[in-house]
C-alpha positions as CSV (number, residue, x, y, z in Angstrom):
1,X,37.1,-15.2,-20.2
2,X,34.6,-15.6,-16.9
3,X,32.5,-18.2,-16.2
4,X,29.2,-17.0,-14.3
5,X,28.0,-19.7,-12.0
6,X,24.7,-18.8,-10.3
7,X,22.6,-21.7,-8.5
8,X,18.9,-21.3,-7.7
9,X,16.9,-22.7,-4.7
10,X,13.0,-22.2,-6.3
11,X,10.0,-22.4,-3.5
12,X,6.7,-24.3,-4.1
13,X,5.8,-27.4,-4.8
14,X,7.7,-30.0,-6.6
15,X,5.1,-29.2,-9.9
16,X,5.5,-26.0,-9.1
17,X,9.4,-25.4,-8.7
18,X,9.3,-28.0,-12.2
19,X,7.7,-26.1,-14.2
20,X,9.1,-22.4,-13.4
21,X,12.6,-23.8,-13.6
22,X,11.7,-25.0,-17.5
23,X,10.3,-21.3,-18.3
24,X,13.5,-20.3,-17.2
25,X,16.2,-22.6,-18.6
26,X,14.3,-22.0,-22.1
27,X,14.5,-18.1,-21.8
28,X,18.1,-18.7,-20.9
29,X,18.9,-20.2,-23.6
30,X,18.0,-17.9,-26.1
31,X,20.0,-15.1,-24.9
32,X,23.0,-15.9,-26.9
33,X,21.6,-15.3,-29.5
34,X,20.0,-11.9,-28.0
35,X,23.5,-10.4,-25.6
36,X,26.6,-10.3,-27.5
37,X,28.6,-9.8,-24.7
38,X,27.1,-13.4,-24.0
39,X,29.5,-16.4,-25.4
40,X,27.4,-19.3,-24.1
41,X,25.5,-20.4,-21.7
42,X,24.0,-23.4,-20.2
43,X,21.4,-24.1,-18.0
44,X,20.7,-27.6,-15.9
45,X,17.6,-28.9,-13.8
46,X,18.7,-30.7,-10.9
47,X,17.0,-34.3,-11.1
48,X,19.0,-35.9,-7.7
49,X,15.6,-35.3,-5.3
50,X,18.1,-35.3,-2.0
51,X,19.9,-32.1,-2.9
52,X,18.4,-28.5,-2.4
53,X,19.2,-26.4,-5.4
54,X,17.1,-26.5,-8.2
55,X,18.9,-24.5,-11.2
56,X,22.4,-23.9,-12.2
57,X,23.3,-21.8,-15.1
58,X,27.2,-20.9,-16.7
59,X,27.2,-18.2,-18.7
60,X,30.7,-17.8,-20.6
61,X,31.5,-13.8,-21.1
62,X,35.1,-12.1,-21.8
63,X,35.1,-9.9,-18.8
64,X,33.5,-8.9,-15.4
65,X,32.4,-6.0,-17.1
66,X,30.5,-7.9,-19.7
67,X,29.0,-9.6,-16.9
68,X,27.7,-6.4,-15.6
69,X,26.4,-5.8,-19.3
70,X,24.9,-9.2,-19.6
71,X,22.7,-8.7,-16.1
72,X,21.2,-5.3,-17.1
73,X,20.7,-6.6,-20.4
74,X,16.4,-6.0,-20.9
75,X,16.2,-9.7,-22.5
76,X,18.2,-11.4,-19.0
77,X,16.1,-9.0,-17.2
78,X,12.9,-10.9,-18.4
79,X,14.1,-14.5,-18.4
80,X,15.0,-13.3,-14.4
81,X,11.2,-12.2,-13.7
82,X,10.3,-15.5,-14.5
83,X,11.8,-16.2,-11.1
84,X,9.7,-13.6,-9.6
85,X,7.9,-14.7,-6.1
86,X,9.6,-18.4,-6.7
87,X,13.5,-17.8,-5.6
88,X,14.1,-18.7,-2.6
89,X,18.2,-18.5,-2.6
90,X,20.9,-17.4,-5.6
91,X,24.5,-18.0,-5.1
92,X,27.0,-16.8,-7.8
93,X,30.9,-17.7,-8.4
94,X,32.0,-15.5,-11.2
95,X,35.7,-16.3,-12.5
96,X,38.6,-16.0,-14.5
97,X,39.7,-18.9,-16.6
98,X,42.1,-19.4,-19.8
């Protein structure tokens, strides 16, 4: 199994960064039910106000070649446009784990 780990730093303001940050985390979350490749995922807002990243999401896949399968996926395709003119950073850890 891999876990998919990818952290988003969102520009705007506060409102702003809020709000596209929902439309994403509730687009995430149906794509279980949309990817089979796609075991589970879950999706957090950051509510600490000192730190710098807004979003974090784990996706749980069997391989790194379903991960490939879940990114070009059209529905993970969408939820990512949400994102569209607002991401300011990604960073990803994708890994192995029993």
């Amino acid at each position: 199994m891999v876990k998919h780990i990818v952290c988003f730093k969102l520009s705007g303001s506060d409102e702003e960064r809020r709000e596209i940050a929902l439309r994403f985390k509730n687009a995430l979350m149906e794509l279980p039910s949309k990817i089979d490749v796609l075991k589970s995922m879950e999706v957090g807002i950051n509510e600490n106000p000192s730190e710098d990243w807004d979003v974090v999401l784990t996706a749980v896949v069997g391989s790194m070649d379903d991960v490939e399968i879940y990114a070009k996926h059209p529905a993970h395709v969408a939820a990512a446009s949400i994102l569209a003119g607002h991401k300011e950073s990604r960073a990803c850890v994708d890994y192995y784990f029993a």
